[in-house]
N, C-alpha and C positions, 0 to 999 in steps of 0.2 A: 030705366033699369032693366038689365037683360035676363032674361027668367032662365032658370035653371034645367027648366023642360022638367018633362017625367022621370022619374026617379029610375034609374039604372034597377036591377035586381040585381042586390048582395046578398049574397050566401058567404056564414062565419061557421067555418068545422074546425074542429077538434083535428089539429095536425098528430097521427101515430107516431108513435116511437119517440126519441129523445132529438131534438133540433139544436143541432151544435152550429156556433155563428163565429166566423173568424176573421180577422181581421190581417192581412199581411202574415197570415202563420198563428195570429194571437188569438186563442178562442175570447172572445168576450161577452157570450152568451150560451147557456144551456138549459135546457127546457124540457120537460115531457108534460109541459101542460101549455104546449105552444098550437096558435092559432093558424087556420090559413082563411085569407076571404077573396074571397072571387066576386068580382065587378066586371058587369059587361062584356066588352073586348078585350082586356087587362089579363096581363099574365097576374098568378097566382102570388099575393103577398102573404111573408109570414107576419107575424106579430107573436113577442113574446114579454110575459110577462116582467114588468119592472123588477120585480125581486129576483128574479133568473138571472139578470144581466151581471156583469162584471163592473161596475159605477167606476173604478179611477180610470177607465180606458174611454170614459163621456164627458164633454165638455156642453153645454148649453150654448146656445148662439141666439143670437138676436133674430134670426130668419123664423119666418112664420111662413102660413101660408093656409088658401080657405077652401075647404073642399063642398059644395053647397049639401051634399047628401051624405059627408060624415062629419062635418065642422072644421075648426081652425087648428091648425099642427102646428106645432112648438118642434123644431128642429135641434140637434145633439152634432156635436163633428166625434168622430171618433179619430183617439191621439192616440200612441205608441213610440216608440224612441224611432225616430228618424220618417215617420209616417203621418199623415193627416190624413182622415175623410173627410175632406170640408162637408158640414150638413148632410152626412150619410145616415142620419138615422131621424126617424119622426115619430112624434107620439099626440093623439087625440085626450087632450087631458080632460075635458070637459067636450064628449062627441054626442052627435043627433040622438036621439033616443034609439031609431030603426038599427043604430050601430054598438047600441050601451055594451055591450062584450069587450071592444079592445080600450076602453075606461082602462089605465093603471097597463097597458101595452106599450109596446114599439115594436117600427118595422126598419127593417134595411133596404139601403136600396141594393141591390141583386150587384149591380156593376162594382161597389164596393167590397163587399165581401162575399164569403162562397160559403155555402152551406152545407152541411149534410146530415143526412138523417140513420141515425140508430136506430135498429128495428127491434124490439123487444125480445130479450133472452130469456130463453126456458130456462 
């Protein structure tokens, strides 16, 4: 069995401002209580809040997948009229203890959808 090696350093902060998440033009996620984590070499993931998101624009899928230093991902496609992300979205439902924060989260993957941030108004 092949060992996982030493645990990469995760770092999970508090994304500023409000994280708006779109989909082909469709927002289906907004947040100002959205995450970012940084992992090793890895560009910067968001993760947002389950309850933030827009749920008829998510479909579950069958796709998993096992990450040994955050745990097993349950996979989402995001649908819209004439649109699919196959398996563009993931979420750590039960993740490692070192990662318990994005517990009840999900992330996108960046090539799917585009992001932008809202920076807090006076």
């Amino acid at each position: 069995m092949k060992s996982a090696g030493p645990s990469p350093v995760i770092t999970i902060a508090e994304q500023p401002g409000c994280l708006l998440v779109k989909f082909h033009g469709i927002q289906v996620a907004a947040s100002a209580r959205a995450l970012v984590l940084l992992e090793a070499n890895y560009p910067p993931v968001y993760y947002v809040p389950r309850e933030d998101i827009d749920e008829k624009y998510f479909a579950r899928t069958d796709h998993t997948s096992y990450c040994p230093y955050k745990g097993d991902a349950s996979y989402f496609s995001l649908q819209i009229p004439g649109h699919e992300g196959a398996n563009a979205v993931w979420s750590y439902e039960n993740p490692k203890v070192s990662v318990e924060q994005i517990r009840d989260y999900v992330a996108f993957y960046p090539d799917q959808v585009t992001f932008e941030i809202l920076k807090d108004v006076e």
